[in-house]
N, C-alpha and C positions, 0 to 999 in steps of 0.2 A: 504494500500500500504506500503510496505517495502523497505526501505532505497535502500537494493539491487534489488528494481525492478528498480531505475529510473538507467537511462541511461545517464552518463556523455558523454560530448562533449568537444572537447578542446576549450579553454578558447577565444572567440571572440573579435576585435576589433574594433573599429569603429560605424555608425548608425546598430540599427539592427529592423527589420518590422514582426511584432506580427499579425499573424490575425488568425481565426478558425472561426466554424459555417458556412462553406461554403454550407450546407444544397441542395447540387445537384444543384445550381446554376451555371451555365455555365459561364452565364453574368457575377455574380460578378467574381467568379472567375478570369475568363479572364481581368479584371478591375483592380483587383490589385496586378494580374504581372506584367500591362503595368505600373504601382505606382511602382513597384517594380525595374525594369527597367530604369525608368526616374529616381529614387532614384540612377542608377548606382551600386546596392544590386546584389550580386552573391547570388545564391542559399545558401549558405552556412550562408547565412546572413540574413536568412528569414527562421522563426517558424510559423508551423500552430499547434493549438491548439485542432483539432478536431472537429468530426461529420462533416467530409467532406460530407457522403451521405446522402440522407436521404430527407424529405419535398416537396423537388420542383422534375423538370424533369429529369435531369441527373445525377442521380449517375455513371455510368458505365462513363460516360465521365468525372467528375468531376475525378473521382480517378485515369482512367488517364492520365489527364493532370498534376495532382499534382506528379502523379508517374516521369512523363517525364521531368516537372517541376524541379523534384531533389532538392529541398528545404527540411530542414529539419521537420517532424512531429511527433505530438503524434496519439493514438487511441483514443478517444472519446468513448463515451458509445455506439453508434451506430456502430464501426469498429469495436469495440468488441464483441454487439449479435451477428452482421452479419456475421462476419469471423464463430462464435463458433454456428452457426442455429439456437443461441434462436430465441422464435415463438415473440417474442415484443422486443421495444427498449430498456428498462430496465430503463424505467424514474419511475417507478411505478406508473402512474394516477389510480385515482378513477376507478373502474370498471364501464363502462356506461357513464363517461363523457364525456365531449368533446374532449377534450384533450387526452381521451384514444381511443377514434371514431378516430379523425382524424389520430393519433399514428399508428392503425390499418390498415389503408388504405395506409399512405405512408411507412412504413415498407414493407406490403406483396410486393408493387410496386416496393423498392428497393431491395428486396431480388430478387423478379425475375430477376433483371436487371442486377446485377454486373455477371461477368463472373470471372471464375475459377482465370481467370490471377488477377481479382482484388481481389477475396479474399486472393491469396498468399500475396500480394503488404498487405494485411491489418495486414495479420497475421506478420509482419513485425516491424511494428508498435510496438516500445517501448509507455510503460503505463504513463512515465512522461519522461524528459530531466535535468540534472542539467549543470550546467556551472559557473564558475567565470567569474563577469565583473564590473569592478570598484570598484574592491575589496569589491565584495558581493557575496554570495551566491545565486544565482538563481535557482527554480527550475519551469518548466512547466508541469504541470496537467492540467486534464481536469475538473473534479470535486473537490474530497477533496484527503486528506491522505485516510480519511477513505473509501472512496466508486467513483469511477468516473459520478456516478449518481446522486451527493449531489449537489443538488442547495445554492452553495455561490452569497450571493447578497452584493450589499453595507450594505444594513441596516441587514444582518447577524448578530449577535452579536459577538465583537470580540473575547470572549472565545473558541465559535468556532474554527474559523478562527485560533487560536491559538494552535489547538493541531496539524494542519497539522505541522504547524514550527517547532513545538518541535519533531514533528514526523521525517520527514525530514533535520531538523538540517541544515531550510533557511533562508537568511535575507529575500529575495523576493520572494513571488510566482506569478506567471505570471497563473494565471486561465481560463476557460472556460465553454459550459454548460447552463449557466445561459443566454448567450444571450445580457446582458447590459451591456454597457462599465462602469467601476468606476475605485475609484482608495481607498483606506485605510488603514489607516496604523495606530500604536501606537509602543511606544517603540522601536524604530529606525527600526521594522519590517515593510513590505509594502506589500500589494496584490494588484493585477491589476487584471483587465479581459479587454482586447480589443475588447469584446462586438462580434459580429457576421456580417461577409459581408453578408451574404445571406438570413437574415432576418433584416426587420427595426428594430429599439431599440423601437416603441412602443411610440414614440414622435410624431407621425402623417407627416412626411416627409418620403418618398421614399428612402432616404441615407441609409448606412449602416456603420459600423467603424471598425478600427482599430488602432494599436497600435504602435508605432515609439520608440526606446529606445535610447539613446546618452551614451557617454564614457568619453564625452570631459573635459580634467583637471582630469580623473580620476575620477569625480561626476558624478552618477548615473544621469540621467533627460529621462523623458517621456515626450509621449503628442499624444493626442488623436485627430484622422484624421478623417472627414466624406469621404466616398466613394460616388461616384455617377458611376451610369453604368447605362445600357441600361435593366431599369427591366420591362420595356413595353413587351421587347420579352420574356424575362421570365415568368412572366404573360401570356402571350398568350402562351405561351408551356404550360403551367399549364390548363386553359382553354379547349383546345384541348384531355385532359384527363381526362376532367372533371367524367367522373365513375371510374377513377382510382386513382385520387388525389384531396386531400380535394379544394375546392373552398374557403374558404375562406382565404388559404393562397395566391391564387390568387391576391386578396384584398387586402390584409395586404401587399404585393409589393407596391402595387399604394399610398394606404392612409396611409400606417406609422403603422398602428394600427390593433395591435394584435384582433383575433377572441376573446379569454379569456384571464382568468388573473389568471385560476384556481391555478397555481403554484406559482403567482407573492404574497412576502410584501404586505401589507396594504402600505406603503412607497413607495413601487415603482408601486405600480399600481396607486396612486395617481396623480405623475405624468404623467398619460399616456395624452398626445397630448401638451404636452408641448416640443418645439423641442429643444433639445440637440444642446447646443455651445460648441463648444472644452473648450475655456477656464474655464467653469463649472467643466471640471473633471479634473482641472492642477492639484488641492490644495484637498486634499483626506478631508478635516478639512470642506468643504464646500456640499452642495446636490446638487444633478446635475440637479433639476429644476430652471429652469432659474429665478431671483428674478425680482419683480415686484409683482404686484394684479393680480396673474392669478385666482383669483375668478372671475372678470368682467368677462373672456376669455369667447367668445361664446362658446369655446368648452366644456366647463363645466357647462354654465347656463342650467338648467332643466326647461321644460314646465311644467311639471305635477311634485310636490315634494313626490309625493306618488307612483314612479316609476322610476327605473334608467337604462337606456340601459346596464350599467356595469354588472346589475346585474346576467342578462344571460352568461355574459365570466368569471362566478365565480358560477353557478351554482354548479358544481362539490362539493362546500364548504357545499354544507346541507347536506352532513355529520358529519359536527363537534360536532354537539350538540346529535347528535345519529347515531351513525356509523353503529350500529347493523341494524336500520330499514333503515337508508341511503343506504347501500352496496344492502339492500334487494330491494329496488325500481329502483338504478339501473340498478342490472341485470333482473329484472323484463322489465323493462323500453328498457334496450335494445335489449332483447330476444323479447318483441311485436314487436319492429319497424325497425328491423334490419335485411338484409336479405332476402333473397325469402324464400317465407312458400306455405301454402296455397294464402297467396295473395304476388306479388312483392313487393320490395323494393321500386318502384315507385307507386303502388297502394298503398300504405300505407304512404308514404311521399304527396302524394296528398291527401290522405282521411284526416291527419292531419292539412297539408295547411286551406284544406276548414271549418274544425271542428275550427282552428285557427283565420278564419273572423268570424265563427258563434259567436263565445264567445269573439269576438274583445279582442284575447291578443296580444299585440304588444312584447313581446319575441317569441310566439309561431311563429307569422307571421313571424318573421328576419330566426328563424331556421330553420321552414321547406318552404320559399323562397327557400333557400339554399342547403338544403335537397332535395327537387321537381328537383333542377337543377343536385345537383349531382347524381341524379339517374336514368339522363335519360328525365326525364318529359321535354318538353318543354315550351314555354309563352303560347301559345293558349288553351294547354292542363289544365295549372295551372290557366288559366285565368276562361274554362271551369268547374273547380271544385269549383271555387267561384263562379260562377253564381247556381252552383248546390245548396251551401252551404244556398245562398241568397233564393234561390226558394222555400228552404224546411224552411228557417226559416218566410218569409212571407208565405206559408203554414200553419205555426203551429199560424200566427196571425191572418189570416181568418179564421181558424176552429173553434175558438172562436166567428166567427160571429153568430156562429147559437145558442151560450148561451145566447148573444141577442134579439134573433128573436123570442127564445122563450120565454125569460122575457116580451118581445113586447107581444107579443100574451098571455102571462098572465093577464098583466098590462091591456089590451086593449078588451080582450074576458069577 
């Protein structure tokens, strides 16, 4: 990104309310304009940061409401494939993973959806925002200087994090993208992400966040809000579309917690279900796992240490140590199971299922539960291919009776 791409604003006064990641949510949406409102916040006083469409049910309606809304925005990585037709979001996942499955499913969903009038409204969409406030430089992106698809996380390494500034020539960058609110800073420089309304941060609570900026004395100050809204109904929209939109973002409404982690730190996937308190992300010097022994936390004790549920929402990552044969079993992986072919998408997500209690793997069983519902399959049917799976495997331990029968008949003739 280029200096002269971002878009100045005249210089603001007073509270100002950060939010992005509205990912087709209606609910949140709707949730923190009535925050916005009760803040007494004119449009002009309120930044979204991007990937309004996208994930959940409503893109056509999220974008416009934000249109009508009249607050000010950037484009996000997903307002800019979708406006320009690319065929994916442009996050670049693993070929095959999870993360690029589910990618698949709610892209094609959002493309069909937005209408003509909202691709204009996207194609609108300046790529970053800058502004003086508090006698600082601010400037809003979505991802980095260099790419709007660059996942900045807290534990980033601040070299990074450091050529946007110099690129852009900010004291602050106000960021997006990544989904988790933080805050960090060195050398009187500071970045924020006010995390995402429309998905949880991945802390195992239903909430969502945003971002509050003050003026007051002329001193910069932030500080970080949990949202709450109605994500019951959101979820059930989600549900109801269950072969059109991944199910397990469904989920990840109710429980807090991300499907995978394929994108996430070692750092920040660590803390996943550990719930985010505001005051954790005041002081950028600090980590937003909340302190205490959350070893004891049930949420993290393991029954079996030779097994970890995580380790399915990081599959994507057995490519690092060989990318070459990794990419290859991917699309291997996903060309068998993916799809109508010779057999359906649902016939093959249940042949999995039932193959998945034969050889009792408990990753396999979480994915294609999940899998069997998003395609269609229903309980009775999925219940039916376990008993199939059951039938043929005591099958294969009575056919073994008759190596007996005729040991018997050796032993005894």
């Amino acid at each position: 990104m280029l200096p002269n791409q971002v878009s100045p604003l005249p210089p603001p006064s007073g509270p100002l309310l950060i939010f992005g990641g509205v990912y087709s949510n209606l609910e949140a949406l709707r949730a923190i304009r009535a925050e916005a409102d009760f803040r007494g916040l004119p449009p002009e006083r309120v930044i979204c940061t991007g990937d309004t469409p996208g994930y959940c049910a409503d893109p056509e309606a999220c974008l416009r409401f934000l249109q009508e809304w009249g607050c000010h925005a950037i484009a996000g990585n997903v307002e800019i494939n979708l406006r320009d037709g690319v065929d994916d979001c442009g996050c670049n996942f693993n070929d095959g993973s999870r993360c690029d499955m589910f990618a698949r499913m709610w892209y094609a969903y959002a493309r069909e959806a937005v209408s003509p009038q909202s691709l204009s409204f996207m194609h609108s969409l300046p790529l970053a925002l800058s502004f003086r406030y508090a006698n600082r430089q601010v400037v809003v992106l979505h991802g980095s200087a260099d790419h709007e698809s660059e996942f900045i996380w807290k534990s980033t390494p601040w070299q990074t994090k450091q050529r946007s500034f110099a690129v852009l020539g900010a004291d602050v960058i106000i960021g997006g993208h990544s989904g988790l609110p933080f805050a960090d800073g060195q050398d009187d420089r500071l970045w924020l992400n006010a995390g995402a309304v429309g998905m949880p941060a991945n802390d195992g609570t239903p909430r969502t966040w945003y971002l509050s900026l003050d003026d007051t004395d002329g001193q910069l100050s932030y500080s970080f809000h949990a949202l709450k809204y109605d994500h019951e109904t959101a979820k059930n929209k989600i549900l109801k579309l269950r072969t059109r939109l991944p199910l397990s973002y469904a989920a990840t409404l109710s429980t807090g917690i991300w499907d995978n982690t394929e994108i996430m730190p070692a750092a920040e996937a660590a803390a996943e279900g550990n719930p985010i308190e505001p005051i954790t992300l005041l002081d950028y010097t600090t980590s937003p796992v909340p302190s205490g022994n959350s070893s004891q936390s049930p949420k993290t004790k393991r029954m079996n240490p030779y097994s970890d549920p995580k380790d399915l929402r990081t599959f994507g990552k057995i490519t690092e140590w060989q990318e070459e044969m990794g990419e290859k079993f991917f699309s291997w992986y996903s060309g068998v199971t993916e799809g109508d072919s010779a057999l359906t998408e649902r016939e093959k997500a249940l042949i999995a299922l039932a193959v998945s209690h034969a050889i009792q793997c408990s990753y396999c069983i979480d994915a294609y539960t999940t899998n069997s519902l998003q395609a269609g399959a229903d309980e009775e049917q999925m219940m039916e291919a376990v008993h199939v799976a059951a039938a043929v495997k005591a099958g294969t331990t009575l056919i073994y009776a008759r190596q007996m029968q005729r040991q018997v008949e050796k032993v005894t003739m």
